[in-house]
C-alpha positions as CSV (number, residue, x, y, z in Angstrom):
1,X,33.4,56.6,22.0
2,X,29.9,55.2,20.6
3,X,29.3,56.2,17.0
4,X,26.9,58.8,16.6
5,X,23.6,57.9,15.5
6,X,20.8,60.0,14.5
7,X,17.0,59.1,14.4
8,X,13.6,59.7,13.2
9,X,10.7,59.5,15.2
10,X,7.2,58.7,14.3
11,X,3.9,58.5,16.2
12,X,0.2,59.6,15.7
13,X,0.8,60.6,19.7
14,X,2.8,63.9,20.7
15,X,3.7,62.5,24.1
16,X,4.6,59.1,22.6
17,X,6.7,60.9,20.6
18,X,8.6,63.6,23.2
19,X,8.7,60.7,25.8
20,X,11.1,58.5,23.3
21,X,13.2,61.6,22.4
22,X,13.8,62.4,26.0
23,X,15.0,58.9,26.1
24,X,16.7,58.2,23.4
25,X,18.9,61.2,23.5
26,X,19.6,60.3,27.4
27,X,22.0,58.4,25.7
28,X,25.0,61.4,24.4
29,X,25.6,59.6,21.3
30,X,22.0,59.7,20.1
31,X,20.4,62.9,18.3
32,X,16.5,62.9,17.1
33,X,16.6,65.2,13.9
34,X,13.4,64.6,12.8
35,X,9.2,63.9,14.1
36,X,6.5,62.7,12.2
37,X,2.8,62.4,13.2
38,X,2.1,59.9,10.5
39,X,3.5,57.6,8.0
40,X,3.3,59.5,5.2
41,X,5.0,62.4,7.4
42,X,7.6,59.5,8.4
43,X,8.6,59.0,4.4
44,X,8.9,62.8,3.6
45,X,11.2,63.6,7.1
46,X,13.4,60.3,6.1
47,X,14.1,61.6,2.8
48,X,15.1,65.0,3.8
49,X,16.8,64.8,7.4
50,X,18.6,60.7,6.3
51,X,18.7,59.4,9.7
52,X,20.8,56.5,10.5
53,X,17.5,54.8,12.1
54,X,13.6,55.3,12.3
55,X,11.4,54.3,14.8
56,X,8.3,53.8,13.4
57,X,4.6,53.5,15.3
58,X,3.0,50.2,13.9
59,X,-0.1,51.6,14.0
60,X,-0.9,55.3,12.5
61,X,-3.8,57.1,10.9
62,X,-3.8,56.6,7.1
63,X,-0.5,55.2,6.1
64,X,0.8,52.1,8.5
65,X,4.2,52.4,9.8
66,X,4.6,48.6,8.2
67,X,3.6,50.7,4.6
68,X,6.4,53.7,5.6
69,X,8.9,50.8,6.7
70,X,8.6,49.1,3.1
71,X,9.0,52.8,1.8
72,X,11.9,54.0,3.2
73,X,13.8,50.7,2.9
74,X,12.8,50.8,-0.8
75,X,14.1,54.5,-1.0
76,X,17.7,52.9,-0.6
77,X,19.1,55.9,1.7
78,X,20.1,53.6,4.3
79,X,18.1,54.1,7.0
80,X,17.3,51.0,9.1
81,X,13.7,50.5,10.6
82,X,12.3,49.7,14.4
83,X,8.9,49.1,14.3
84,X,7.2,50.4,17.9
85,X,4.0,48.4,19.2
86,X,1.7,48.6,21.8
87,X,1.1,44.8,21.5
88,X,2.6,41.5,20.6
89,X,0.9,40.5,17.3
90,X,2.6,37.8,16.0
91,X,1.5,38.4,12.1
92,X,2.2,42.0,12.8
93,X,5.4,41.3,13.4
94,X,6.2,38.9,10.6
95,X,4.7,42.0,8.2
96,X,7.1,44.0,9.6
97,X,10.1,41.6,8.9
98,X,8.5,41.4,5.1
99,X,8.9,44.8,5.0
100,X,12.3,45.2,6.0
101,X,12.2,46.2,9.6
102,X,15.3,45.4,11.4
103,X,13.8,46.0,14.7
104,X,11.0,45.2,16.6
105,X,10.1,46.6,20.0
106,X,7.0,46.6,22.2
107,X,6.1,49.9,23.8
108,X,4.8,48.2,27.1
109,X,8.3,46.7,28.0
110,X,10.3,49.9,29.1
111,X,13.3,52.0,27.6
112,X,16.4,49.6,27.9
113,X,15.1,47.4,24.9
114,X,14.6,50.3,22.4
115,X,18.0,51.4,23.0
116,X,19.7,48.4,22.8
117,X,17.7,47.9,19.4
118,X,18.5,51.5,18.0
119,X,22.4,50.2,18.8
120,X,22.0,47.1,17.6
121,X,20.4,48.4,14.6
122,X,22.4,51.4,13.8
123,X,25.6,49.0,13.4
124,X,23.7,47.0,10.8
125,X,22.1,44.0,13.3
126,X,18.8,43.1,14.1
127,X,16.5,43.4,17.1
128,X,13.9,41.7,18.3
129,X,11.8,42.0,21.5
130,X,13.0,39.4,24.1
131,X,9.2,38.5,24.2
132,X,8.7,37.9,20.3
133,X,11.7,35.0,20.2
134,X,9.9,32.2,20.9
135,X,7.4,33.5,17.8
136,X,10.3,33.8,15.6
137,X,11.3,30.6,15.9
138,X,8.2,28.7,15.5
139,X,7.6,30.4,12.3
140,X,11.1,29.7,10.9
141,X,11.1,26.2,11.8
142,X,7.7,26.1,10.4
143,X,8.9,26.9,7.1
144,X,12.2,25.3,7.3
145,X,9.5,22.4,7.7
146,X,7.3,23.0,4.6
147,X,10.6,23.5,2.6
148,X,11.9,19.8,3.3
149,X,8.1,18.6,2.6
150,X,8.3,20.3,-0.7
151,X,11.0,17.9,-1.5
152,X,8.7,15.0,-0.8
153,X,5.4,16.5,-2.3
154,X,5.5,13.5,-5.3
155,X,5.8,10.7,-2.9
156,X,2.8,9.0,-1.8
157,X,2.0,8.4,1.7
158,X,3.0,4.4,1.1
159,X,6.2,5.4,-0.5
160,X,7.3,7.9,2.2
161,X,7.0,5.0,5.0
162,X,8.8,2.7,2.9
163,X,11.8,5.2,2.4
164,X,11.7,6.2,5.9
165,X,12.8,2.7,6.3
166,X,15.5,2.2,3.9
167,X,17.0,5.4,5.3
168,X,17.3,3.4,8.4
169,X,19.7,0.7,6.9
170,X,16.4,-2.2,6.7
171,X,16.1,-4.5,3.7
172,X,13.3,-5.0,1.1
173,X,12.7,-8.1,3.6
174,X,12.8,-6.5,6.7
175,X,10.4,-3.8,5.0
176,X,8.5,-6.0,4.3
177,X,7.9,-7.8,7.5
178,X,7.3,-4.6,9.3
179,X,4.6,-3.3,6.7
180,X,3.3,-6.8,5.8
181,X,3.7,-6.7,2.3
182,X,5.4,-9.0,-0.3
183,X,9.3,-8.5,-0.8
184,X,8.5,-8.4,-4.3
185,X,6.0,-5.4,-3.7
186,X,8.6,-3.6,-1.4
187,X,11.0,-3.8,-4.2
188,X,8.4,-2.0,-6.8
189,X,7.8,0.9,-4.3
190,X,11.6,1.5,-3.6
191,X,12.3,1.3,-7.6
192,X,9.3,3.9,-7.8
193,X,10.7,5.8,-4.6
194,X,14.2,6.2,-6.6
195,X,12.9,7.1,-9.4
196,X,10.6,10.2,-8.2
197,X,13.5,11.4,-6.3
198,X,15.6,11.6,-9.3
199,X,18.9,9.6,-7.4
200,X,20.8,5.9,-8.9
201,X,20.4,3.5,-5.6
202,X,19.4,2.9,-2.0
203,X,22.2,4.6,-0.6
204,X,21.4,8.1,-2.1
205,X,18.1,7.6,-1.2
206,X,18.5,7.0,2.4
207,X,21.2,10.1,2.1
208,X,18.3,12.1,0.7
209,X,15.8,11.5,3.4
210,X,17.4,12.2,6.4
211,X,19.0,15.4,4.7
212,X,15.5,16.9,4.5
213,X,14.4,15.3,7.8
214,X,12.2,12.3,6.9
215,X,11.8,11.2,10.3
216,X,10.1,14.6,11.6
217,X,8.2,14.8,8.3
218,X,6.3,11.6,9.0
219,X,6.5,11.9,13.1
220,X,4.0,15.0,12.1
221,X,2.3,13.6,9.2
C-alpha cells in the first residue's frame, strides 16, 4: 500500500482549488486537510494542519506563493512545496527552485503530472514539469559554465589560447608556429600561464585546462 500523504492546497481561485482536491484525493492514499485563498493563508494553514506537501498557486493576491514557499520551507516542519502555474516562465521557475520548491507543475498540462509530483515529492524527490526540462538544463550548464570561467578569470585572452594548446600535448615551437610568435615569447606566456594558475609544470597545466573545459571556454569566447 502507498504511504499516506496529506496536502495543502492554495489558490486565490475556489474552483482551482475544489477541482485539484477532487483530484488529488481520486487517488485513496491522498487526503487535502487544509485550503488557503492566499499566501499568507497558505503559511498560517501549514503551520497548523503539517501537511506532508503543499501545492502552492505561483501567483496570488498580496503574498506570492514563491514568498509562502521560502516560508514554510524556512519554518522547518517538513513540508515539501509544488509550485502550480498557469504558464511556463522560465525565471519563475528558477525563483521557485531558490526558494525551495521541490515541485514544479503547470496548470495547463492535465492531472497525471501533479500526482506524480505530489508522489514524487512526498517521498523526498523532485519534480519538474516534462515541459520545463530542457530550461533546467540550459541554466545548469550555464552555470556549470561560468564556474569553470571563474577559474580562468586572471588569464588574458593571449594566455588562454596559448594553454589551450599546451593542453593539447604541442610544444613552445609548435605554439609558436601556429600563433606566429617567437619560441622565446611562447615560453614567457607559458611561464606567466603557470604561474597565474598557481601549478609546478606543463603537465599540471594541461591537467588543469581540460578539467575545467578549456576547449568549450574558448569555442564560446
Amino acid at each position: 500500500m502507498p504511504k499516506s500523504v496529506t496536502i495543502l492546497i492554495a489558490d486565490d481561485h475556489a474552483l482551482v482549488r475544489r477541482g485539484v482536491k477532487v483530484l488529488l484525493e481520486g487517488e485513496d492514499h491522498f487526503k487535502v486537510v487544509a485550503e488557503a485563498r492566499n499566501g499568507e493563508e497558505a503559511i498560517e494553514m501549514a503551520h497548523t494542519n503539517h501537511p506532508d506537501v503543499a501545492v502552492l498557486d505561483i501567483r496570488m493576491p498580496g503574498m506570492s506563493g514563491i514568498e509562502a514557499c521560502r516560508q514554510i520551507i524556512s519554518s522547518g516542519e517538513g513540508c515539501k512545496v509544488i509550485m502550480l502555474t498557469a504558464y511556463a516562465e522560465d525565471e519563475l521557475l528558477f525563483a521557485a527552485i531558490q526558494a525551495g520548491a521541490a515541485g514544479y507543475v503547470l496548470k495547463l498540462v492535465g492531472g497525471a503530472e501533479l500526482i506524480h509530483a505530489v508522489e514524487h515529492v512526498s517521498n523526498g524527490e523532485g519534480f519538474i514539469d516534462s515541459s520545463m526540462i530542457g530550461s533546467v538544463f540550459a541554466e545548469v550548464n550555464k552555470a556549470t559554465g561560468a564556474q569553470h570561467a571563474a577559474h580562468f578569470s586572471m588569464l588574458t585572452s593571449r594566455e588562454m589560447q596559448i594553454l589551450t594548446l599546451v593542453s593539447k600535448g604541442q610544444t613552445n615551437r609548435q605554439i609558436g608556429s601556429v600563433l606566429y610568435l617567437a619560441e622565446g615569447t611562447i615560453r614567457n606566456y607559458v611561464s606567466s600561464v603557470l604561474t597565474k594558475l598557481m601549478v609546478a609544470n606543463r603537465a599540471e597545466a594541461a591537467a588543469f585546462a581540460v578539467k575545467h573545459s578549456i576547449d568549450q571556454l574558448v569555442a564560446t569566447s
